[in-house]
GUBA-183508 format. One record per residue (C-alpha): x, z, y; chain; residue number from 0. Coordinates in Angstrom, 2 decimals. Each point is the difference from the previous one (the first is absolute). Layout:
N
((X, Z, Y), A, NUM)
...
END
This chain:
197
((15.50, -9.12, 1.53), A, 0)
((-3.16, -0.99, 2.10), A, 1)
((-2.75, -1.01, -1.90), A, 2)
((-1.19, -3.30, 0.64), A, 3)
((-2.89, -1.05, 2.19), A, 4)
((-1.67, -1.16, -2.96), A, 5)
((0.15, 3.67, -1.14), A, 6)
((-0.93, 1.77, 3.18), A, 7)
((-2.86, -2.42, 0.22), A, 8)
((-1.45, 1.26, -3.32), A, 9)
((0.63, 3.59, 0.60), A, 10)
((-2.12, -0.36, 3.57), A, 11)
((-2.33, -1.38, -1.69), A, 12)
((-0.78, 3.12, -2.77), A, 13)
((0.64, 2.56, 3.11), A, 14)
((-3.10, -2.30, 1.43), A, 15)
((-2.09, 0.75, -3.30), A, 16)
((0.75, -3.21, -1.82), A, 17)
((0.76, 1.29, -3.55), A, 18)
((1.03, -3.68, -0.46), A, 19)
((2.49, -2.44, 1.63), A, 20)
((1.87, -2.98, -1.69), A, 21)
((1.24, -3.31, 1.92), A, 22)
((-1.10, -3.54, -0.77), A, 23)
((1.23, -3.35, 1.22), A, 24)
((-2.72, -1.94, 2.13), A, 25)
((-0.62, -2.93, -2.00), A, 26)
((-3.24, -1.37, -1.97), A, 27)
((-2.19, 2.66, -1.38), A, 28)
((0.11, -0.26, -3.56), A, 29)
((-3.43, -0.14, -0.73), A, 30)
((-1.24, -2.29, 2.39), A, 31)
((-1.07, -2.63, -2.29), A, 32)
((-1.64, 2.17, -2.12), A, 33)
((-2.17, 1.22, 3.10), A, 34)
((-1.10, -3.89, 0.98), A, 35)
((-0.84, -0.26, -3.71), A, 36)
((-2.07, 2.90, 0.10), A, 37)
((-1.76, -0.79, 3.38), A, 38)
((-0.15, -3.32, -1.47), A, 39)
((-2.40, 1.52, -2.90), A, 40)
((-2.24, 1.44, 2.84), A, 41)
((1.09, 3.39, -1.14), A, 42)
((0.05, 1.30, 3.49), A, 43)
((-3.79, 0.56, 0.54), A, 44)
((-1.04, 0.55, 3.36), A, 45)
((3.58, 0.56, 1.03), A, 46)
((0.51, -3.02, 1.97), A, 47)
((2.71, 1.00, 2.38), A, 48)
((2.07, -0.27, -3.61), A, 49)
((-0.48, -4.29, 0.10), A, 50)
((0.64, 0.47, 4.59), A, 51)
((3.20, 1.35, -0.68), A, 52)
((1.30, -1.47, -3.39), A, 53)
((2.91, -2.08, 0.79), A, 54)
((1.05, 3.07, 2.34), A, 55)
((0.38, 1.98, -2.88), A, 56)
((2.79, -2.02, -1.20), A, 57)
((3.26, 1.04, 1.89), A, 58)
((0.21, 2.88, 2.28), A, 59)
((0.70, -1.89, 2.93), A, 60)
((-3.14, -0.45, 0.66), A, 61)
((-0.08, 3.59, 1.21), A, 62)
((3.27, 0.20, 1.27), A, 63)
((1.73, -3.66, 0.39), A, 64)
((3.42, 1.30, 0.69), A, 65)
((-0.18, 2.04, -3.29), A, 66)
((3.19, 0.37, -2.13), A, 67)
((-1.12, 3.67, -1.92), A, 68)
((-2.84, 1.83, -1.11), A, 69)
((-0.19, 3.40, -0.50), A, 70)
((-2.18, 1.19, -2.29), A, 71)
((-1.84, 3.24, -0.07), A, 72)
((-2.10, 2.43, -1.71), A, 73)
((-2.21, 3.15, 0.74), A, 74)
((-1.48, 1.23, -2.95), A, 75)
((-4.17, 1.87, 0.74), A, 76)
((-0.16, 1.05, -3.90), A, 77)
((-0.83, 3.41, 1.34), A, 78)
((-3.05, 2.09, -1.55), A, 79)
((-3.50, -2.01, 0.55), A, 80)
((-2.15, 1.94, 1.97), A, 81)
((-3.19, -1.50, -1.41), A, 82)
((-1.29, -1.23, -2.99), A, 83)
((1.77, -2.74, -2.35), A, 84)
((-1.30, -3.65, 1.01), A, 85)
((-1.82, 1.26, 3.05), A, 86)
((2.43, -0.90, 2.83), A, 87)
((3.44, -1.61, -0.50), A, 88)
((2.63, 2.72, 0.14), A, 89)
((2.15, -2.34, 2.78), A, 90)
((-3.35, 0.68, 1.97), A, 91)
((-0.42, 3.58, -0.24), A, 92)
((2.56, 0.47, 3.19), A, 93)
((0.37, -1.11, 3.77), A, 94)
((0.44, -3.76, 0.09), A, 95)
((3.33, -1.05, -1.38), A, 96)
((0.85, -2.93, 1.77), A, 97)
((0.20, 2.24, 3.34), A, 98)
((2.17, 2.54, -1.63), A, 99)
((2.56, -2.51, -1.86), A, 100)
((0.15, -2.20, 3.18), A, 101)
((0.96, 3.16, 2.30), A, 102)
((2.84, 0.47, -2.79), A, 103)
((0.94, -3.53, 0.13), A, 104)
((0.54, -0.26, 3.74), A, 105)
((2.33, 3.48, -0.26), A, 106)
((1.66, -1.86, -2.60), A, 107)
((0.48, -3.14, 1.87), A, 108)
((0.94, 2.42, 3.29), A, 109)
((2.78, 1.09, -2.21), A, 110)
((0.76, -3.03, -1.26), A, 111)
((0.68, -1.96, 3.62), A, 112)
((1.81, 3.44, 1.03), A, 113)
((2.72, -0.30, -2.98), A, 114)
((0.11, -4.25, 0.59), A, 115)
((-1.47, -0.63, 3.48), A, 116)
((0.00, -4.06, -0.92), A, 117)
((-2.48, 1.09, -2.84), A, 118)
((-3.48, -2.01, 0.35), A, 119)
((-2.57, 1.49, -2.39), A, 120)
((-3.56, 0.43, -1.01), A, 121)
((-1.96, 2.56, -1.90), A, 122)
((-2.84, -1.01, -1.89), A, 123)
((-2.42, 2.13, -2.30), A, 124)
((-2.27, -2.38, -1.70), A, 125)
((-1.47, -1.79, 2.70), A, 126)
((2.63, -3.00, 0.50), A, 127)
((0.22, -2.56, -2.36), A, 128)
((2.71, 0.90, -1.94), A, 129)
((-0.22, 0.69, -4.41), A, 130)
((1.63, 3.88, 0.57), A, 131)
((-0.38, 0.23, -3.95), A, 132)
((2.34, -3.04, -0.79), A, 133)
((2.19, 1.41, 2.58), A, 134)
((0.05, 3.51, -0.96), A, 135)
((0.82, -0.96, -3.56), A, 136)
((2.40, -2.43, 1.19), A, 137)
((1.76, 3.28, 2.16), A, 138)
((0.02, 1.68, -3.14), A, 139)
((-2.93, 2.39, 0.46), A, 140)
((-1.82, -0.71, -3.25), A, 141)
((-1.95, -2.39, -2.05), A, 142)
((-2.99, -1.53, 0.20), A, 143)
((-2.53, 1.50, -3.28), A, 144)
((-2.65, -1.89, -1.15), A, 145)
((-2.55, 1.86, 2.15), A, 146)
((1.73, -2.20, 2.56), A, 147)
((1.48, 3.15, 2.11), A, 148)
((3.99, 1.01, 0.70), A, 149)
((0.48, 2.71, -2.42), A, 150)
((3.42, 2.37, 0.37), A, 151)
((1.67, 1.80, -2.25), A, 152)
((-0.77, 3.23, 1.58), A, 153)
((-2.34, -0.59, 2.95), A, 154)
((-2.52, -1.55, -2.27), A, 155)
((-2.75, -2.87, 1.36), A, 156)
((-1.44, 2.18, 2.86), A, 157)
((2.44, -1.77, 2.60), A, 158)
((-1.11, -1.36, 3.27), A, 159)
((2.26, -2.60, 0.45), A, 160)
((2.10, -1.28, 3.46), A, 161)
((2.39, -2.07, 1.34), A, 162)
((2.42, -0.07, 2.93), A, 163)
((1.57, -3.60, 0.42), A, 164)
((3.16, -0.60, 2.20), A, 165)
((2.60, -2.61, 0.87), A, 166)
((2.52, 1.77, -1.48), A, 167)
((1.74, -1.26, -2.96), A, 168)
((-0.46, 3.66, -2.26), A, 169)
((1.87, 0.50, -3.19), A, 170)
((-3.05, -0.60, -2.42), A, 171)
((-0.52, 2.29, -3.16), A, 172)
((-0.70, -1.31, -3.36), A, 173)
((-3.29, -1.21, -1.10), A, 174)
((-2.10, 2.45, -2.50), A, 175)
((0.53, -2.29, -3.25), A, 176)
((-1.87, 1.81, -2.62), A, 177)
((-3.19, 0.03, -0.15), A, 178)
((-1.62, 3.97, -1.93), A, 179)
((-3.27, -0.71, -0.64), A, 180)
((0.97, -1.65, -3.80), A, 181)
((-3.53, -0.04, -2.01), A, 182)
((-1.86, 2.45, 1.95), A, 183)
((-3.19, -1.06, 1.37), A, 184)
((-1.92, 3.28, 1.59), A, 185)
((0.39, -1.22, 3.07), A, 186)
((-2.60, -3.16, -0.90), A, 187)
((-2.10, 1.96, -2.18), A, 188)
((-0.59, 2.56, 2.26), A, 189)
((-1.35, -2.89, 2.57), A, 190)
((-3.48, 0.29, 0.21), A, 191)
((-0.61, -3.14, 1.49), A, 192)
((2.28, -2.24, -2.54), A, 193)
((1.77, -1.22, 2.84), A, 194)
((3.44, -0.92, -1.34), A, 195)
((0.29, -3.47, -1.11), A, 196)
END
């Protein structure tokens, strides 16, 4: 039996260095209208291009408007900190990330238009408006903790987090449901800011 496209799809993407890959349907991000609440609060700072871009954020057509499927991915850069604890962010430590996932993402997409040549897609690594977190849960990667992160299973929180969208009408897989954190709170004690609300 040939393994559905769906399948293939997923197992290109690991071969890429994605440790995750789950489908979503392109719809309204889940928490969009906790975002305008938030922004709403002034609890984006300086960050301004958060209010430019708000109602953007709210279906993924805005990045792609012929959009039917998003795949979500993950790259985990746990990896051994090279220097001190709280001195520069781990995610930092490397070459820049969004070059490196978006190289991946194109191959992907390559593949992608080679298998369906009608296929219309774009890859995005945190740069388009688009909520990857509500999506990635929503493909089934994980959950969102209360340190407001996607936390797996077994990759952990250290994920960089992408997306390749697509016209094609992919075979979703289930959301992540449960959420593990229960009663633990490290994560916001350990915040030396006090940050979470």
């Amino acid at each position: 039996m040939i393994p559905s496209l769906e399948s293939r799809l997923k197992s290109e993407a690991r071969s890429l260095g994605f440790e995750l890959a789950g489908i979503a349907p392109a719809s309204d991000a889940d928490g969009f209208d906790r975002l305008t609440e938030w922004l709403a609060r002034g609890y984006a700072g300086e960050m301004a291009y958060l209010h430019q871009h708000e109602q953007a954020r709210r279906h993924p057509s805005s990045v792609l408007p012929e959009v039917r499927s998003v795949l979500m991915l993950g790259m985990n850069y746990g990896g051994q900190s090279s220097t001190e604890p709280g001195r520069i962010a781990r995610y930092a430590q490397g070459p820049d990330y969004h070059d490196l996932i978006r190289e991946r993402l194109n191959q992907l997409l390559v593949w992608l238009q080679n298998e369906v040549p009608e296929c219309i897609g774009r890859g995005v690594v945190d740069t388009a408006p688009l909520l990857e977190r509500d999506f990635a849960r929503r493909a089934g990667l994980g959950w969102i903790g209360k340190n407001t992160l996607l936390i797996n299973r077994k990759q952990g929180s250290f994920l960089f987090l992408a997306a390749l969208l697509t016209n094609l009408d992919l075979k979703p897989d289930a959301p992540f449901a449960a959420n593990h954190c229960g009663s633990c709170t490290r994560c916001l004690d350990a915040c030396p800011t006090d940050a979470f609300n």
